[in-house]
C-alpha positions in Angstrom: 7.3 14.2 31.1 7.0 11.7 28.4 5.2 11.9 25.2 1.6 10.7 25.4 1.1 7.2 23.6 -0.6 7.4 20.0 -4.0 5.6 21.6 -3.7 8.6 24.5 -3.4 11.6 22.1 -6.1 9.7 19.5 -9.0 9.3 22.9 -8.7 13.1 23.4 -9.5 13.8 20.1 -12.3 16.4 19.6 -14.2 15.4 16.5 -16.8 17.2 14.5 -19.5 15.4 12.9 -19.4 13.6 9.8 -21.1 15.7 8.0 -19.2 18.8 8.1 -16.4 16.9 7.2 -18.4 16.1 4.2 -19.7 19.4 3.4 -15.8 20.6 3.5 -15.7 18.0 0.3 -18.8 19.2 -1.6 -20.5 15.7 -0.7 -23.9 15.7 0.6 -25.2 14.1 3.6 -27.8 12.2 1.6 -24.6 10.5 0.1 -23.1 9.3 3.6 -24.1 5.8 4.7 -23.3 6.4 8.7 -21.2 3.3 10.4 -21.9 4.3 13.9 -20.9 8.0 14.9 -17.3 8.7 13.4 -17.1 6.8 10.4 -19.5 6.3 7.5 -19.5 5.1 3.6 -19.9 7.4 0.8 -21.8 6.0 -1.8 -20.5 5.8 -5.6 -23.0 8.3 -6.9 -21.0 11.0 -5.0 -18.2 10.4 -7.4 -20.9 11.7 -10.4 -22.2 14.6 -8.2 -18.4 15.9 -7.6 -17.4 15.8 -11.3 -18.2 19.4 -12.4 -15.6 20.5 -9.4 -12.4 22.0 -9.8 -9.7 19.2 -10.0 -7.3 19.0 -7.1 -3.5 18.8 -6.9 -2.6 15.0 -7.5 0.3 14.1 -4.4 2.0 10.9 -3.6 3.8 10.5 -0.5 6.8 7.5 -0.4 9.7 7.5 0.7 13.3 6.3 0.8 13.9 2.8 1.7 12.5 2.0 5.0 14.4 0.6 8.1 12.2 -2.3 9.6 10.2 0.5 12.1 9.3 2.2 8.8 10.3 6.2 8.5 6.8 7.2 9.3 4.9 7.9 5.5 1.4 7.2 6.7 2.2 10.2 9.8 3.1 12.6 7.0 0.9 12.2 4.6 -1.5 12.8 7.6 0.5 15.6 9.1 1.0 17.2 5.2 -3.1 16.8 4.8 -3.3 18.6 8.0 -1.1 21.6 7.4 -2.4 22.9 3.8 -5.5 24.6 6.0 -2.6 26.3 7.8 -0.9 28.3 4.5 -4.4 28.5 3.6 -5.7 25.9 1.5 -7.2 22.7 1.7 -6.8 19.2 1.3 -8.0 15.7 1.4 -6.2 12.5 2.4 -6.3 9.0 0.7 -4.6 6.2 2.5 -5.1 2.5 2.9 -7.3 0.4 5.5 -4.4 -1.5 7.8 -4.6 -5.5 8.1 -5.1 -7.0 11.4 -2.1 -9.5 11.2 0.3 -6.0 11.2 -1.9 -4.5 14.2 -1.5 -7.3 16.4 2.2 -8.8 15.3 5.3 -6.2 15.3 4.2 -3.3 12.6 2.0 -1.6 14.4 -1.4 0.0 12.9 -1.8 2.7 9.9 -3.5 5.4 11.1 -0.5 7.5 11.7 0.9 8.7 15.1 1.6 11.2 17.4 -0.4 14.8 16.4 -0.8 13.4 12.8 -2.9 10.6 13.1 -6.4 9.5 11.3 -9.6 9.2 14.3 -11.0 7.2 15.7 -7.7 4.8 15.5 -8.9 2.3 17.2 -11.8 1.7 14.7 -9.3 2.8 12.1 -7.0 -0.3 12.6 -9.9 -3.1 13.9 -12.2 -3.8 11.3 -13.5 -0.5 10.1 -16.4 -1.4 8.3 -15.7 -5.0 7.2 -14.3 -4.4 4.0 -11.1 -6.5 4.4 -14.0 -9.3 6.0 -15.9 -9.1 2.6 -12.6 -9.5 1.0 -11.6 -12.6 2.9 -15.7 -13.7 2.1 -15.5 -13.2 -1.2 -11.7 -15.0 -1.9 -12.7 -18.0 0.3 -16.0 -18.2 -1.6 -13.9 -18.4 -4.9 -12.0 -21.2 -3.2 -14.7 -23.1 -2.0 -16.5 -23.3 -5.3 -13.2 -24.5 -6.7 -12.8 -27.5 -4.5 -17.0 -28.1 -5.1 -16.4 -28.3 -8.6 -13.3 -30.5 -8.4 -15.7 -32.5 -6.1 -18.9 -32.6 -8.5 -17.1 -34.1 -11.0 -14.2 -31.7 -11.9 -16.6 -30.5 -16.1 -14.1 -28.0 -16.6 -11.0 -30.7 -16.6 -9.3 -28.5 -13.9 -5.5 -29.7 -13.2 -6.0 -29.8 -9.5 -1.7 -29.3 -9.6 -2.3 -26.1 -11.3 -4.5 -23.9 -9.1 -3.3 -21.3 -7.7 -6.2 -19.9 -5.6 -5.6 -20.2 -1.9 -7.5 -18.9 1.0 -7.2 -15.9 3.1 -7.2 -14.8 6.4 -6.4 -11.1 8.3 -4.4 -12.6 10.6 -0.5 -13.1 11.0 -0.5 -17.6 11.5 2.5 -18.8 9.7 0.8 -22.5 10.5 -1.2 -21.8 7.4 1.0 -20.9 5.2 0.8 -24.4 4.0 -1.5 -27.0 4.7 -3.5 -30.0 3.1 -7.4 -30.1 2.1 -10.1 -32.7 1.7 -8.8 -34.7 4.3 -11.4 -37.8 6.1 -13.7 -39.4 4.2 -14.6 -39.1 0.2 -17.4 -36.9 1.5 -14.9 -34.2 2.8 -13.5 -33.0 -0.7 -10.5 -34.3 -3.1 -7.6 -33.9 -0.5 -4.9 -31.5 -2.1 -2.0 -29.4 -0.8 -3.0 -25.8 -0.5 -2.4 -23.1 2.2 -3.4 -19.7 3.2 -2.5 -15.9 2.5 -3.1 -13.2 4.3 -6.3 -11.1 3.3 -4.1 -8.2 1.5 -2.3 -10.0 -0.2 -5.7 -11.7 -1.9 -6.1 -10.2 -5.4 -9.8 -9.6 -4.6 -8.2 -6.9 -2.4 -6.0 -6.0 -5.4 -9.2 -6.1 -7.7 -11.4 -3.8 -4.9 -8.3 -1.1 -5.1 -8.2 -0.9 -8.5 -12.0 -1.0 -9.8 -13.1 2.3 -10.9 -16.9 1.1 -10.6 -19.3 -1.9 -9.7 -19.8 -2.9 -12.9 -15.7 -2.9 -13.3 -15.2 -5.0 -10.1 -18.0 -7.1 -11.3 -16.0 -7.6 -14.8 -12.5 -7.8 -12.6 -13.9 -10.5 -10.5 -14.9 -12.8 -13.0 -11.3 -12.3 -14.9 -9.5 -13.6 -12.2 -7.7 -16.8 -13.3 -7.4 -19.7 -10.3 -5.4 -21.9 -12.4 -5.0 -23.8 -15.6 -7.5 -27.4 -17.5 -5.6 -30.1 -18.7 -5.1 -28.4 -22.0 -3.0 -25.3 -20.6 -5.9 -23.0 -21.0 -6.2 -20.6 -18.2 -9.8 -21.5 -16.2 -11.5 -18.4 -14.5 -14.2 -17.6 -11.7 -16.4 -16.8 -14.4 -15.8 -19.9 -16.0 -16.6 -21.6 -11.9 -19.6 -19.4 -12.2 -18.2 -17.5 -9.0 -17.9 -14.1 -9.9 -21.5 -13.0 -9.2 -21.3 -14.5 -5.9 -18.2 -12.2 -5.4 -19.1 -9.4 -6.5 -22.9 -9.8 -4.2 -20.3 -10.3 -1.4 -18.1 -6.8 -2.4 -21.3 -4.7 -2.8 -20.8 -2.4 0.1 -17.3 -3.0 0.3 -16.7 -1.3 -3.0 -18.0 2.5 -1.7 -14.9 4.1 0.6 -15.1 5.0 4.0 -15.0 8.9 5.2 -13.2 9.3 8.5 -11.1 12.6 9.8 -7.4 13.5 11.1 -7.3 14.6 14.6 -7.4 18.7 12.9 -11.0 17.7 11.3 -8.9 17.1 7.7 -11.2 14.9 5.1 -9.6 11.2 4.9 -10.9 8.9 2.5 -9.5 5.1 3.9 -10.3 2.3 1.1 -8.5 -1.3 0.4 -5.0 -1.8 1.9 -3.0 -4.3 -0.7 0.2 -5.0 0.7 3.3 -2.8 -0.4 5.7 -5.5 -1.2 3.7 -8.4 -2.6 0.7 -6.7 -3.7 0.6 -3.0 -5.8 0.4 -1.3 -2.5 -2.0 1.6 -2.8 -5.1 2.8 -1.8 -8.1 2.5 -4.3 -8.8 4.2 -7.3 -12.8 4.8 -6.6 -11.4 6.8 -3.5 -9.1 8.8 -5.4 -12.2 9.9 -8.4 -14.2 11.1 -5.5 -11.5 13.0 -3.4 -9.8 15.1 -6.7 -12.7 16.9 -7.0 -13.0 17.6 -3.0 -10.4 19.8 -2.2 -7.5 22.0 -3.4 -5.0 19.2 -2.7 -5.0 15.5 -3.0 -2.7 13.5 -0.8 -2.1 9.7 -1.4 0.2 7.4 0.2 2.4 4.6 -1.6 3.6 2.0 0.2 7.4 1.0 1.0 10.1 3.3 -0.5 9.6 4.8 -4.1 11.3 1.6 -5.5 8.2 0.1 -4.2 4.7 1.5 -3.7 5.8 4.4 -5.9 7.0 2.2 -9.0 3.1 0.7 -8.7 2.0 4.0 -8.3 3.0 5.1 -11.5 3.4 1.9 -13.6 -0.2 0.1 -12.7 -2.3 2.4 -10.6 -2.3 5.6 -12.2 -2.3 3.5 -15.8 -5.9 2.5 -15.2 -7.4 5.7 -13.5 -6.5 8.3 -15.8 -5.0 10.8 -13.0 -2.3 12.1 -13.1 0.6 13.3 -10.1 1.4 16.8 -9.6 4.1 16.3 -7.0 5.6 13.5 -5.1 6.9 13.4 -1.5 9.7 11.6 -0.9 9.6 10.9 3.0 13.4 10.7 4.6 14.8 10.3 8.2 17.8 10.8 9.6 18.1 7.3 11.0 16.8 5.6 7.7 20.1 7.2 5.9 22.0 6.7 8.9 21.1 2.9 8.2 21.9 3.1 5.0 25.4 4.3 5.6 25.8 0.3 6.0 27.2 1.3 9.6 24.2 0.4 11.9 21.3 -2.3 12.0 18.0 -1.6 13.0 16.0 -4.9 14.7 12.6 -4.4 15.0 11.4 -4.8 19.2 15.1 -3.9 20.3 16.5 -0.5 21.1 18.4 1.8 18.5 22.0 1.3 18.4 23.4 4.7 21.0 25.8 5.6 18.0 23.0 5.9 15.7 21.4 8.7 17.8 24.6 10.7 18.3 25.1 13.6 15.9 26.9 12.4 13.1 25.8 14.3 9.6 29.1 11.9 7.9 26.8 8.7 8.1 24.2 10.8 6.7 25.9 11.6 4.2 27.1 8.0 3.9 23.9 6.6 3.4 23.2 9.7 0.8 22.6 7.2 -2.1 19.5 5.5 -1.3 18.1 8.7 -0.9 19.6 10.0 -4.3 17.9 7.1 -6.2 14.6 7.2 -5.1 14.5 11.2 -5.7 15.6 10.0 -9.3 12.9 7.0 -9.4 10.1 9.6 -9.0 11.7 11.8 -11.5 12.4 9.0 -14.4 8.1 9.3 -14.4 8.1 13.1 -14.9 7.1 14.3 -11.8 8.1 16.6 -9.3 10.2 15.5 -6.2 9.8 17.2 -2.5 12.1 15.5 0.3 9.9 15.5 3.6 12.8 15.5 7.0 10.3 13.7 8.9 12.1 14.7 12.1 12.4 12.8 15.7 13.9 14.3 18.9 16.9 12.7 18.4 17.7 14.6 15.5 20.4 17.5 15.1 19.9 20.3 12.6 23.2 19.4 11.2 21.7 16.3 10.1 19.0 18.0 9.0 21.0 20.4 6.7 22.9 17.3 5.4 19.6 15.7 4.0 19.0 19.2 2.6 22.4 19.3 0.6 21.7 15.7 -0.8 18.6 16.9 -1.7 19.6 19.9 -3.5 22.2 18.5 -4.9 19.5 16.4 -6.8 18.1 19.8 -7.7 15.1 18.5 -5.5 13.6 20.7 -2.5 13.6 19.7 1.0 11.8 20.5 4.1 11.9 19.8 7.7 8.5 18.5 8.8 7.4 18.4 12.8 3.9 16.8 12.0 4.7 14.3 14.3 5.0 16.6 17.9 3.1 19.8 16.5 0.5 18.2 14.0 -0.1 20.3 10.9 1.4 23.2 11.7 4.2 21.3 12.3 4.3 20.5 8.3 3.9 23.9 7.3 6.9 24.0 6.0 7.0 20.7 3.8 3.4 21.9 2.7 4.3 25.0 0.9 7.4 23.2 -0.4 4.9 21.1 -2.0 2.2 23.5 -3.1 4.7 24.6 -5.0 6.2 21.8 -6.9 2.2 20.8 -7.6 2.3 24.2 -9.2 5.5 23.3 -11.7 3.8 21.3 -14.2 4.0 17.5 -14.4 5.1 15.3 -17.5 4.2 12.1 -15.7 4.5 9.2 -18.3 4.2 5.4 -17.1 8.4 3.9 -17.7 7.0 1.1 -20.2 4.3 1.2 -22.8 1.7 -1.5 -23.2 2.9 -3.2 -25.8 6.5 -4.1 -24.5 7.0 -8.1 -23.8 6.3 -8.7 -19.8 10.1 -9.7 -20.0 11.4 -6.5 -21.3 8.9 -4.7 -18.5 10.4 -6.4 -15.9 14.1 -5.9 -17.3 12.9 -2.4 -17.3 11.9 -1.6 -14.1 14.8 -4.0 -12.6 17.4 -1.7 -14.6 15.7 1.7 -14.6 14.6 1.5 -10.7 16.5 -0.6 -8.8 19.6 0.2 -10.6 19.9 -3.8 -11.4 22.4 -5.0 -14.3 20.0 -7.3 -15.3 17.2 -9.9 -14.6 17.8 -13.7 -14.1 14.6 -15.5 -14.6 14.0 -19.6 -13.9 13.4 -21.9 -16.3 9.8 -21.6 -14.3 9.4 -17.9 -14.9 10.4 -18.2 -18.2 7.9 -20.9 -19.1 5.0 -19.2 -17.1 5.3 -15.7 -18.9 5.6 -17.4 -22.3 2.1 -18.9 -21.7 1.1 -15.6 -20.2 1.6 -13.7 -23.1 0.2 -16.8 -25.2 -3.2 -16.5 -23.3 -3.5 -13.0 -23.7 -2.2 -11.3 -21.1 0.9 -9.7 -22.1 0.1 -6.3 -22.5 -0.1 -6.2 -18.1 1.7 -3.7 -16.4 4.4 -6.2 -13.8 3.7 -6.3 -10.7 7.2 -7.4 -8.9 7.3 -9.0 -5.3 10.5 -8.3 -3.5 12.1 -6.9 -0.2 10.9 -3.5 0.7 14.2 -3.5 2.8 16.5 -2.7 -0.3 16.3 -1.3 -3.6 17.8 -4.6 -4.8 16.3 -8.1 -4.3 18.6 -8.6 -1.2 17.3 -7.3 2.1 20.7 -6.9 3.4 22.0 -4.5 0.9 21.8 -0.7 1.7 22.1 2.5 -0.2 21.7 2.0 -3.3 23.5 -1.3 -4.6 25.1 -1.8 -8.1 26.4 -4.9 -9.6 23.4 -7.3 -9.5 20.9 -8.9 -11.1 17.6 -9.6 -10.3 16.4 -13.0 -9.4 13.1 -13.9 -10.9 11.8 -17.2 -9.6 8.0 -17.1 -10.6 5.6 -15.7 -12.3 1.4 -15.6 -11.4 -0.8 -13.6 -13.4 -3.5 -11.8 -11.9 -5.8 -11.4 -14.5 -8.4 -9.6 -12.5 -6.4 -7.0 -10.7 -4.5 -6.3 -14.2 -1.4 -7.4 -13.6 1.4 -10.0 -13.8 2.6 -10.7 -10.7 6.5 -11.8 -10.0 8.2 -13.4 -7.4 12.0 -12.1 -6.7 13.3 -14.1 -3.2 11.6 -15.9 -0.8 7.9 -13.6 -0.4 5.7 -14.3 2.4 2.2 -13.8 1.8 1.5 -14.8 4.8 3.3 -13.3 8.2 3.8 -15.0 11.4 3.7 -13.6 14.7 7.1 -12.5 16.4 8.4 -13.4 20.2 6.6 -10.8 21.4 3.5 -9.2 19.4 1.4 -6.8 20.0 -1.6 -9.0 20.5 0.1 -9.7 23.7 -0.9 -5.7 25.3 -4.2 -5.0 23.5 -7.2 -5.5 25.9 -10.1 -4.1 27.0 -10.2 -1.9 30.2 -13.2 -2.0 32.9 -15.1 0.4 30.6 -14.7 -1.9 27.9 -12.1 0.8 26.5 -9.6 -0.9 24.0 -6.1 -0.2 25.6 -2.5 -1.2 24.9 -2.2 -0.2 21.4 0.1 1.3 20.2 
């Protein structure tokens, strides 16, 4: 008999209302804003009425370095949220709202999988509640009032050459990515070359994650920087007199969304920034109301440690004040089998047949990558538990080999079945992690304020990915002189690369030495709070593969949404 299909397990879901999941948080119905029967906003004054609650244990969940399928982070910070009630505590979850353009391309959605999933999942992955809409409104309402301005007469002396802004869209169209405006008659606009990214990657969604109020976003929004007047000087939406406009547009989209796991576990799902060209984290607002809500907090990074983790520490946790107990490093056999440098992993094609023989040697081969990111969580004082997500294809000698790589790191490790058995499944992995919460955490950002954005980056590139150095462009170079000339060099760094390798090259494994990391651009995003750096060639903005999922997803006769995933 084969295993049911996430959608399958997810429709036999048997949910409780709302708000009893509330209640389980301390948050009053009178504080729910309902969105249909399953999902509904909590407004902001929640966060006030929560404060004088015991504060939760702070948990990250990341990971090694993914294969292209990903190792399944999202599932166990679902399946870990779901098994505290079963050692006798609770918890709450904190993840991010998926993009479209991943739903209906080749990633798949973000609610989790198998018996560790976040319901309904189908409202989950298609819209929610139009918060990434309101962020596609509000960045394309920044964009238009640019072009406007440049077409009224252009009083601010922008350097149409310099802007930056472009527009978004939450959908995978690689057609976009670059394109030409203001085409047709002088009516039509001043034609210039633009293109579009995709919505997560907009720093509006960056700005939304990392507000910690609506006055905040308010002051965020207006801080954002769309490019540069003839004299150098950086212009801004409040200077475009866009800001209010944004922030009119982000109103509702500011208060999270309350949804539950399939075992009636509280998770809080607001902003989805992108892991590897964005900060990659859910939003701060989300995490001030959940710490006071439970006995555990559980948050998810995105990409491997290197990645979502690095962001994590360095930018997100800068600017809301909380600070990690424990972190979970996610591992699977197949990820360190990868890593081994022995096998590749194609997304849409089946796994190589030596890859799922038992072999604990190319575990161990591929030990490194796993070794590094144990000591990237660590180099921020906190507390490191390896999670085995495991997969039918696994042997327990495999298992025991990620255990001796672990310990050998002086770092637990746990086999987790979250995946076939739900939270009791993670059992395990959750008393592992109860118990590194319970150590004591020294977490410490890696750079201070005051470091140049230069020596930031060198820092991270050296202390994280293990670089030898950075190489910036005569470009870079230039841009983060006038960065830190306008003001803004006291940013945490914000650097875009491959999530498929700890270095800047997607074809390396493990965990490469002997190279230096290329710095090609620099973008400040002024709003968010961060300088923003371009390593490689970044899309921000994905095309559809040969065969995506938008090809399977329909509605049955019932008007039933079937085919995904």
């Amino acid at each position: 008999m084969s295993f049911p299909s996430d959608l399958e397990i997810a429709k036999k879901a048997k949910l409780i209302p709302l708000k009893d999941i509330a209640s389980q948080m301390g948050i009053a119905e009178d504080h729910l804003e309902y969105y249909g029967k399953h999902v509904a906003k909590i407004s902001l004054e929640a966060i006030d009425a929560l404060k004088n609650r015991p504060k939760a244990k702070y948990v990250v969940v990341t990971a090694v370095t993914p294969t292209p399928l990903g190792e399944g982070k999202t599932t166990t910070t679902v399946g870990l949220g779901q098994s505290f009630k079963h050692i006798g505590s609770s918890a709450t979850i904190a993840i991010r709202q998926p993009s479209m353009g991943p739903t209906f391309g080749i990633k798949g959605g973000a609610a989790g999988g198998g018996y560790s999933q976040v319901v309904p999942m189908e409202t989950f992955n298609m819209h929610l509640t139009g918060d990434m809409h309101a962020v596609t409104a509000a960045n394309n309402m920044l964009a238009a009032m640019i072009d406007n301005h440049l077409q009224q007469g252009n009083k601010l002396g922008i350097d149409p050459q310099s802007i930056t802004w472009k527009r978004v869209l939450d959908i995978n169209d690689r057609a976009l990515r670059n394109i030409v405006i203001g085409l047709g008659s002088k009516d039509d606009g001043i034609p210039r070359q633009t293109g579009f990214d995709i919505t997560p990657a907009s720093e509006v969604m960056a700005v939304l994650a990392l507000s910690t109020s609506l006055k905040d976003m308010r002051q965020k929004l207006g801080r954002i920087v769309i490019g540069q007047n003839y004299a150098k000087e950086p212009v801004t939406a409040e200077m475009l007199s866009a800001g209010g406009a944004m922030a009119a547009i982000m109103r509702e989209a500011i208060k999270p969304n309350l949804m539950q796991t399939l075992e009636n576990t509280p998770a809080v799902v607001h902003a989805g920034p992108f892991g590897n060209i964005a900060h990659g984290n859910s939003s701060i607002i989300a995490d001030h109301l959940a710490i006071h809500s439970s006995e555990f907090l559980i948050t998810e990074a995105g990409f491997g440690a290197d990645m979502g983790a690095e962001r994590f520490f360095n930018i997100k946790s800068r600017y809301s004040g909380l600070k990690p107990n424990a972190a979970v490093v996610v591992a699977t056999v197949r990820a360190l089998k990868a890593h081994s440098g022995r096998f590749k992993i194609v997304p849409g094609k089946p796994l190589h047949e030596d890859l799922l023989k038992e072999n604990p040697d190319d575990v161990f081969a591929g030990a490194d990558n796993l070794k590094k990111q144990i000591e990237n969580v660590r180099i921020h004082g906190v507390s490191p538990v390896v999670a085995i997500n495991a997969f039918p294809t696994d042997f327990k000698s495999e298992h025991d080999a990620i255990k001796e790589i672990a310990a050998s790191m002086g770092a637990k490790a746990a086999v987790s079945y979250h995946f076939v058995k739900g939270g009791i499944g993670a059992a395990e992995l959750a008393e592992a992690v109860k118990e590194a919460a319970t150590e004591g955490s020294s977490y410490a950002p890696l750079y201070p304020d005051s470091m140049g954005l230069k020596e930031k980056i060198e820092t991270v590139a050296k202390k994280v990915y293990g670089a030898d150095g950075v190489d910036f462009d005569a470009k870079a170079s230039s841009q983060l002189k006038a960065y830190e000339k306008q003001g803004f060099g006291h940013l945490p760094v914000c650097i875009a690369k491959t999530h498929l390798s700890i270095s800047s090259d997607p074809s390396l494994k493990g965990a490469p030495k002997g190279w230096r990391l290329p710095v090609r651009e620099a973008k400040v995003s002024a709003g968010a709070g961060f300088v923003y750096l371009i390593s490689g060639d970044m899309r921000t903005m994905p095309g559809l593969g040969s065969n995506p999922a938008a090809n399977t997803i329909d509605l049955d006769e019932n008007g039933e949404i079937i085919g995904l995933f």
